[in-house]
PLY file of the C-alpha trace (Angstrom):
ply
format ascii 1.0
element vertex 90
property float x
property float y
property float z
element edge 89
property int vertex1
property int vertex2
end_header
11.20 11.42 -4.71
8.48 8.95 -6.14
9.20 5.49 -4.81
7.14 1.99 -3.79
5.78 1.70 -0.33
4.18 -1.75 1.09
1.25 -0.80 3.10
0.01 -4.05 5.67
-2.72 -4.18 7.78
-4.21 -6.72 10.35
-7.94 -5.52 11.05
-9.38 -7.02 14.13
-12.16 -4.12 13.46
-14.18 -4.01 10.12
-12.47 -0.78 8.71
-14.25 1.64 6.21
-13.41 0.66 3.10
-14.45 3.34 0.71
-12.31 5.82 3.30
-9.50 3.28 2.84
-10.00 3.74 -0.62
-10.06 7.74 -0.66
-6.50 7.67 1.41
-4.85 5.16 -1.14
-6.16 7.13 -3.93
-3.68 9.96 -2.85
-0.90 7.73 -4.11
0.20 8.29 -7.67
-1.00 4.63 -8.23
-1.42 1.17 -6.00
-2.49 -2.07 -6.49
-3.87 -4.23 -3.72
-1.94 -7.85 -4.38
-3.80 -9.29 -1.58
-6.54 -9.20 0.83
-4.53 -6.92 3.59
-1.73 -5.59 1.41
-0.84 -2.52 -0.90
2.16 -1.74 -3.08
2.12 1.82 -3.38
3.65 4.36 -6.33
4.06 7.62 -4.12
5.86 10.98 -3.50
4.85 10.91 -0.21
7.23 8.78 2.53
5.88 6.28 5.27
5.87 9.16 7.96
3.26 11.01 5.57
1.16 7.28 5.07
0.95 6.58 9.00
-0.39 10.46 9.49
-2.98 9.35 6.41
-3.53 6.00 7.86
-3.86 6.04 11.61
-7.02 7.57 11.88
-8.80 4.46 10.48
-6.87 2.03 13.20
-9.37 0.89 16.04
-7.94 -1.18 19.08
-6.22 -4.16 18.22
-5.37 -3.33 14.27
-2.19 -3.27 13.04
-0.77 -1.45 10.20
3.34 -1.70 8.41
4.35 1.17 5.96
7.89 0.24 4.73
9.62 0.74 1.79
9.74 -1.26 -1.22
13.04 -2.23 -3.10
10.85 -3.96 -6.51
14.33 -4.35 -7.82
15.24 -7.06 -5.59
11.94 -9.92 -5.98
11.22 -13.19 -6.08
7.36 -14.80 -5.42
4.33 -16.00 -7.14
1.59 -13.20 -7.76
-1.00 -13.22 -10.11
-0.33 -11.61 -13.44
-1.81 -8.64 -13.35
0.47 -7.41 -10.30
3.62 -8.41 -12.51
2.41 -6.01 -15.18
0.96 -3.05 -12.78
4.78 -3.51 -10.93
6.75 -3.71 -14.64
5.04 -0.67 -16.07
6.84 2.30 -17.37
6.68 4.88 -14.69
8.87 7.26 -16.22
0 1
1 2
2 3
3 4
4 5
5 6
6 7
7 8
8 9
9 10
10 11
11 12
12 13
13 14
14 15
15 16
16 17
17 18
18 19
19 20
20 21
21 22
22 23
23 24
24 25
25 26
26 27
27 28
28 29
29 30
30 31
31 32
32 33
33 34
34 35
35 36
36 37
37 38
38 39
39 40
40 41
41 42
42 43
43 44
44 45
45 46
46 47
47 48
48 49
49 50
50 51
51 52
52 53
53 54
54 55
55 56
56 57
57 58
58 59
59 60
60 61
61 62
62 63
63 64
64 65
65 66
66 67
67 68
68 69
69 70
70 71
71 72
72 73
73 74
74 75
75 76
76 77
77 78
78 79
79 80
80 81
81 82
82 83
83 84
84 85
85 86
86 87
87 88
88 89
């Protein structure tokens, strides 16, 4: 079931970004909204994400995998995330 995940992270370590990059790239499509946050288009649920994830965490960093109900939303984002979260994804 393809569905959108909200990936968080607090880094207290600098964390490899182009590995970062590789992981997220195994969702059908994401957009990074802001400078610790992901919306994610995926098959895969959170249990899969953290099992992706986890290896990049050092001491002290945080990361929240949740689901995503984009049907119930309300905020101020920049344009481009309205459009990348009102495309047709059928």
């Amino acid at each position: 079931m393809k569905q959108f995940l909200h990936i968080g992270f607090k880094w207290e370590n600098p964390t490899d970004s182009k590995k970062l990059k590789e992981i997220l790239d195994k969702a059908i499509d994401w957009i990074k909204y802001a400078p610790d946050c992901w919306i994610l288009w995926t098959s895969s649920d959170p249990d899969k994400w953290w099992a992706r994830l986890k290896p990049l965490l050092k001491e002290k960093d945080y990361v929240f995998i949740c689901k995503l109900d984009i049907n119930v939303r309300q905020g101020l984002l920049p344009e481009y995330v309205w459009e990348w979260i009102n495309k047709d994804r059928s």
